[in-house]
N, C-alpha and C positions, 0 to 999 in steps of 0.2 A: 613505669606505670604498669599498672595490673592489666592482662587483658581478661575480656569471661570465657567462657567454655560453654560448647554450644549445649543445650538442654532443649526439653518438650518444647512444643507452641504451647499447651496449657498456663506450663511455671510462667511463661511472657505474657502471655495474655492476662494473668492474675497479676504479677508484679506493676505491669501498667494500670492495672481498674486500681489498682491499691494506688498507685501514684497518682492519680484525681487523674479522670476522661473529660473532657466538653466536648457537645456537638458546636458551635456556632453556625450560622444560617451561613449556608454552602459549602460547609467544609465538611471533612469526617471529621470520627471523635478523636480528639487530639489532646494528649497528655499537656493538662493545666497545671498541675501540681506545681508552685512556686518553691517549694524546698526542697523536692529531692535531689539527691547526688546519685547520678549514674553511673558505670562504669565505661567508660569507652571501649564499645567490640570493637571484636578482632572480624572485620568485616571483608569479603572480597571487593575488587574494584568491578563496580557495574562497567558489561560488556557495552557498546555503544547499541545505541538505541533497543535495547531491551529491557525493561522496567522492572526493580526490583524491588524488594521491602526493604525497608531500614529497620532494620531489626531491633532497635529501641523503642522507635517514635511509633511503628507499622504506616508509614508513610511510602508512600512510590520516588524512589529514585532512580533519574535516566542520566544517563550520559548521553551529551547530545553533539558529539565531533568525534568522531573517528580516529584508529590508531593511525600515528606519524607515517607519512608516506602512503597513503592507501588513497583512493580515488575519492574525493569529494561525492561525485554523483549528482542524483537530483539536477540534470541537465546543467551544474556549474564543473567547468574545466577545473583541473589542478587538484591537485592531493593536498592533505592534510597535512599541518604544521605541528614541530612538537610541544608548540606554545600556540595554544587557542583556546580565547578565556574572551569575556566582554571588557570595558572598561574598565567601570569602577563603582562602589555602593553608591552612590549619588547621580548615576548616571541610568537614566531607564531605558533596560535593552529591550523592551516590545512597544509595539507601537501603538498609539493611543486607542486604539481597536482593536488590540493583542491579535492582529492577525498578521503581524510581522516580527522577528526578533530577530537584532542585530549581535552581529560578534564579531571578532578579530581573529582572523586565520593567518599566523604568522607575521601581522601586518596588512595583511587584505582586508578590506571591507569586503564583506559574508553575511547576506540575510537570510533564514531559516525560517520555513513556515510558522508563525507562533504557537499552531497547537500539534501540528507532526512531528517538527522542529526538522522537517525533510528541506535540505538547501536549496534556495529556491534562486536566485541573481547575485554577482557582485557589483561592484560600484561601475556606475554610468560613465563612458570614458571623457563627457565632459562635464562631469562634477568638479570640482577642485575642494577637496574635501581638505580639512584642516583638523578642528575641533568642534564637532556637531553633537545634538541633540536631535532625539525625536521630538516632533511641534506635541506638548501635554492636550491642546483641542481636540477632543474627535470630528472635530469640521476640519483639521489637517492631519489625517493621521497617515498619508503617504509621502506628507515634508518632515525634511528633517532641517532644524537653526546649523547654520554650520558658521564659523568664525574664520575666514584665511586672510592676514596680515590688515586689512585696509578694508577689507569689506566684510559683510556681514549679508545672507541671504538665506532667503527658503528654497528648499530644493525638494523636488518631488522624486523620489529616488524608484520609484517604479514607471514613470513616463519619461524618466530622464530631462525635466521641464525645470528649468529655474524662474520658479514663481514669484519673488520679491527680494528686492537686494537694495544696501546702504552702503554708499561710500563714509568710512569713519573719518575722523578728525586726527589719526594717527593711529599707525599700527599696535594691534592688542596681542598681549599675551595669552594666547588661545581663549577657552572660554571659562571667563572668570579663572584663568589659571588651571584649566582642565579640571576644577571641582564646582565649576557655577552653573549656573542654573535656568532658563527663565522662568518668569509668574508662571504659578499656577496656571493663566489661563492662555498663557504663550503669546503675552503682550508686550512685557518689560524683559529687558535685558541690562543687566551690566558688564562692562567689561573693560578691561585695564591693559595697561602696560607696563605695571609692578610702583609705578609712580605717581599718573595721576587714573581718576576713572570717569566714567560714565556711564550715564542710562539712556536710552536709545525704547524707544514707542514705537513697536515692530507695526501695530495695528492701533491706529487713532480710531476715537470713537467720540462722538460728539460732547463735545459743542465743538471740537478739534475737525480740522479737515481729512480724511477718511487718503490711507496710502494711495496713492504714491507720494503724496505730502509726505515732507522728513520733519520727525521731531526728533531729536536728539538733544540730550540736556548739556549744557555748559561742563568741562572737564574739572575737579577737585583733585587736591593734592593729599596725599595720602600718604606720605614717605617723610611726613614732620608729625609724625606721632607720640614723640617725647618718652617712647618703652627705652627703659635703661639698657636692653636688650639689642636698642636699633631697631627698625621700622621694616624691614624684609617683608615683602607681602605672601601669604603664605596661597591665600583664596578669597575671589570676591564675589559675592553673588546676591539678587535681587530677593526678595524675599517674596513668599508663596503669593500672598498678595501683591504686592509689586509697592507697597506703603515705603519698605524700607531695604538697605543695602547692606549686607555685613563684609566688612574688610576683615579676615582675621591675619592678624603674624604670625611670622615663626616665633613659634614656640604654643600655639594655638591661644591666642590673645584676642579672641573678638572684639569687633566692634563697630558702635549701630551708625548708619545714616539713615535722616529724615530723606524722604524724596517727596521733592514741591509736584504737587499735581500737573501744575499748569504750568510753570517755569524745565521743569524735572531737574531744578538745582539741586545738589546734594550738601546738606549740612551733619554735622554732629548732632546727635539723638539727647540732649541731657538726662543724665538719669538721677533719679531720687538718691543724697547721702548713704541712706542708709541700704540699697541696692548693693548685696554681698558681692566682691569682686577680690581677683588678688594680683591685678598687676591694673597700667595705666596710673594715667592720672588724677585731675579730679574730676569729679563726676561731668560734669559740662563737656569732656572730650569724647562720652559716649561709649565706654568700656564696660561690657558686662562679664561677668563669671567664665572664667574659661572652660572652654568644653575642648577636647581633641575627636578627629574625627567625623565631626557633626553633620548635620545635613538640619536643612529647613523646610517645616511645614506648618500649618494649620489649626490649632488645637481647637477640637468642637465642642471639647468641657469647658472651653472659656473664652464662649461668643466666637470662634475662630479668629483668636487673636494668635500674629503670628511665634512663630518660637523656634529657637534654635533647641536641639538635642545630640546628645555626647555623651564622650568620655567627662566622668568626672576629674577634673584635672587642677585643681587648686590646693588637695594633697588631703580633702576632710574625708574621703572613704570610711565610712561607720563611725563620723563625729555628728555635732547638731550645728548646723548651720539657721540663723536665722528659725527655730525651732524648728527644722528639717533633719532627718537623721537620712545623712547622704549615703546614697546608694552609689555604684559604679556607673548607673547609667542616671544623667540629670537634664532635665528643660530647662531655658531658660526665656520667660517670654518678653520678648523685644521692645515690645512701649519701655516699661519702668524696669527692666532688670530683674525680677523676682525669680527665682528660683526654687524650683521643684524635686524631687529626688522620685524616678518612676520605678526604682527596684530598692529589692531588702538588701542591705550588705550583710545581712549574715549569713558566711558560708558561701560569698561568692564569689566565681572566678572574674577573670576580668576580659571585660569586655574590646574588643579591636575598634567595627567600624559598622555606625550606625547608616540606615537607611530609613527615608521617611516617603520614596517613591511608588507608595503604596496609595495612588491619587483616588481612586476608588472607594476605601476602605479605612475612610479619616477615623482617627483616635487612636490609632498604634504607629509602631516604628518597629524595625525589625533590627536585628543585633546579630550581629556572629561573636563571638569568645573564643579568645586565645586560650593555647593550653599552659602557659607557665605560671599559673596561680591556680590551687587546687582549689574543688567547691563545685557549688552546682553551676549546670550552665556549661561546662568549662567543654570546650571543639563545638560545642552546640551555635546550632541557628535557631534562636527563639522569636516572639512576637509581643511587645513590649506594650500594654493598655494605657495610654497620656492619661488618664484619671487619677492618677497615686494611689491606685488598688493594689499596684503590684501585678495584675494577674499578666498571666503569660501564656503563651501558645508556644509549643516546645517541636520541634519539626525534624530537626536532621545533624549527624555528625559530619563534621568538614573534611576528616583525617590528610589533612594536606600540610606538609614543611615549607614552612617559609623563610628559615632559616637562612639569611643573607641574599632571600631575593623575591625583591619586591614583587614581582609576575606572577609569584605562588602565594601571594594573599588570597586570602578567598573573596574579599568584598560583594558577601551578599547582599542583593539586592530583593526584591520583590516583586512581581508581576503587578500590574496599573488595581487588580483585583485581589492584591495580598494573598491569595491561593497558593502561589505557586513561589517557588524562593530560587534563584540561579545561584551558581556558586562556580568559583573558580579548586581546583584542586589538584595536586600530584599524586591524592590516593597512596603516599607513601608512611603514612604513618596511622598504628593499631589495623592494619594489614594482615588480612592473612593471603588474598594474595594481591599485590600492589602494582603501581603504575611502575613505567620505567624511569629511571633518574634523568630528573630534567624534563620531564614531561607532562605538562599543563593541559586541564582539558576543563571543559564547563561542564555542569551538572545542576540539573532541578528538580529539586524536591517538592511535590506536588500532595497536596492534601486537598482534594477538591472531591465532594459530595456528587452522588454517592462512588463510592470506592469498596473496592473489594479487599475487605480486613484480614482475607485468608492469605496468613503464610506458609512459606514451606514445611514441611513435617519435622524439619530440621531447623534450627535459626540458632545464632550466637548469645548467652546470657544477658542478662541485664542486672544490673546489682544496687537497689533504694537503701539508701542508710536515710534514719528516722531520726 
């Protein structure tokens, strides 16, 4: 791959106005342009916490964990790990107030101021932390849902207070399989044990009796799914509204359950014939369009009905589906199976691992893109419009190898206000100068209004092919 060669701020600042600027309300202006192809700089790795441009996007990027071995600080004991990165794109590391953001220091539970990112506590010594979220409420945004074997609880991780807990009906395989989720409004849960599942009513609200009353729904079997492939569960999780559940398989094989309001029985979702799909059975089992990757939210272009979004992954990338010309990135919305294509496939690279935990800032999804299909897009974190505009908000390059290990994905995610984008990185690739081998560290790209668009006198090219 090409890298550029550093030139003027003027030649950058004109090659971006030529690649289309939008202001959107709160943000700076941030290159829209849905067609251009960049070139990926040859960029230094940001120092830890000192903020610099990205020299394509003019975005602020920080590093916000310190080199391996060096003192934590911010009154937390212990030094820095050479693997400190958050979760995972489905998983939201700041807390429903963004004035907490959680990470992984080696293995440690590590919270970090949300807007200094200055480290501030590790884990309570009597949490018994397993597979947790932060509660999506801003009425709980100093609990976090944690899942460990048998029970399920709220835990207040700054008064060290475990505020609500369920004993399960048997041990779960973390939460929803460490990619689920709860509702939207931090009510509904699913969670499994690869076999059967359930939903579980964190917080009843009337005509139901108000917790510590347990609802919990009846368990369903999930592992007679009739895929030629076998029935392996890959991820299960509640959907934004709490209406529905998707189990997907390996192989990224979704698919839907109804959830009885009152019962919280889970059935199969039937879907319309003619709802495009390319594995399952027949429509009555509840199998929509496979998507890899995906994450579930909201769509406010259509009534906020719920919807999974992904990898396109049924193999139509720039065919016509259903009069759709698929893009790499696709919706799929949940009642009847219909499918959407939210990007152009011409000329594009492919996309990794969506994220829709941007609860704030309904009607987008955000994407990071892998570098081994060339086109536009390609190492970039963009921000994806659920409309079928296309339009996109184009933010930051990942330059991170993830070549045989999985820890060096970058699984961007998004701040609760889609401002801000976190990312996992080794900073070892289009380097000029790079992180150390084997060494993981987070980083956020911040595009929040107003911002200072002055860059150095000096910056790395950028190269728009038309």
């Amino acid at each position: 791959m090409r890298h550029a060669a550093p030139i003027a701020l003027a030649l950058a600042a004109a090659c971006a106005a030529r690649a289309g600027a939008t202001q959107y309300p709160g943000f700076m202006p941030t290159v829209t342009d849905s067609s251009a192809v960049f070139t990926i700089p040859l960029a230094p790795r940001p120092p830890y916490f000192t903020p610099t441009v990205e020299p394509t996007f003019h975005t602020k990027v920080t590093r916000i964990a310190g080199d391996s071995g060096t003192a934590i600080g911010g009154g937390v004991s212990g030094t820095w790990a050479a693997d400190v990165r958050h979760h995972y794109s489905k998983d939201q590391p700041w807390s429903s107030d963004g004035k907490l953001l959680e990470i992984d220091n080696g293995g440690a539970f590590l919270v970090l101021d949300g807007e200094t990112y200055v480290p501030k506590f590790g884990r309570c010594s009597n949490y018994s932390r397993s597979d947790d979220r932060w509660h999506p409420s801003p009425a709980h945004p100093r609990e976090r849902i944690n899942v460990n074997h048998t029970e399920l609880m709220w835990f207040d991780v700054v008064n060290c207070v475990k505020t609500r807990s369920w004993t399960l009906p048997f041990e779960v395989t973390y939460f929803g399989p460490s990619e689920g989720n709860p509702s939207r409004d931090g009510r509904f849960a699913a969670l499994t044990n690869g076999t059967q599942m359930f939903v579980v009513d964190m917080d009843p609200q009337p005509p139901f009796a108000p917790y510590p009353n347990s609802r919990i729904g009846p368990p369903v079997r999930i592992d007679d799914c009739g895929l030629a492939g076998g029935c392996t569960v890959d991820w299960v999780s509640v959907s934004a509204s709490g209406r529905y559940v998707v189990v997907s398989y390996d192989g990224d094989h979704p698919r839907v359950y109804d959830v009885n309001p009152t019962t919280l029985a889970l059935t199969p979702r039937p879907m319309p014939d003619a709802a495009p799909r390319c594995s399952g059975g027949a429509a009555a089992q509840g199998f929509i369009y496979d998507l890899g990757h995906a994450d579930l939210t909201l769509n406010p272009f259509d009534g906020n009905e719920d919807v999974l979004v992904g990898q396109e992954h049924c193999g139509n990338w720039g065919r016509i589906v259903n009069g759709v010309l698929m893009g790499s990135v696709a919706m799929v919305r949940l009642k009847d199976g219909a499918v959407f294509s939210l990007t152009d496939p011409a000329n594009e690279a492919y996309p990794h691992h969506i994220s829709a935990r941007n609860y704030d800032r309904p009607g987008w999804v955000y994407v990071g893109y892998r570098t081994d299909r060339p086109g536009k897009y390609i190492d970039e974190i963009i921000a994806v419009k659920m409309d079928g505009s296309h339009s996109v908000q184009r933010f930051a390059h990942k330059h991170t190898d993830f070549t045989g290990c999985y820890r060096c994905e970058s699984h961007a995610v998004p701040s609760p206000d889609g401002r801000r984008v976190l990312w996992a990185s080794t900073w070892t690739q289009n380097c000029s100068t790079c992180g150390p081998p084997g060494d993981i560290k987070p980083y956020i790209v911040d595009a929040r209004a107003p911002a200072d668009t002055t860059a150095p006198a000096a910056i790395t090219d950028l190269q728009v092919a038309h």
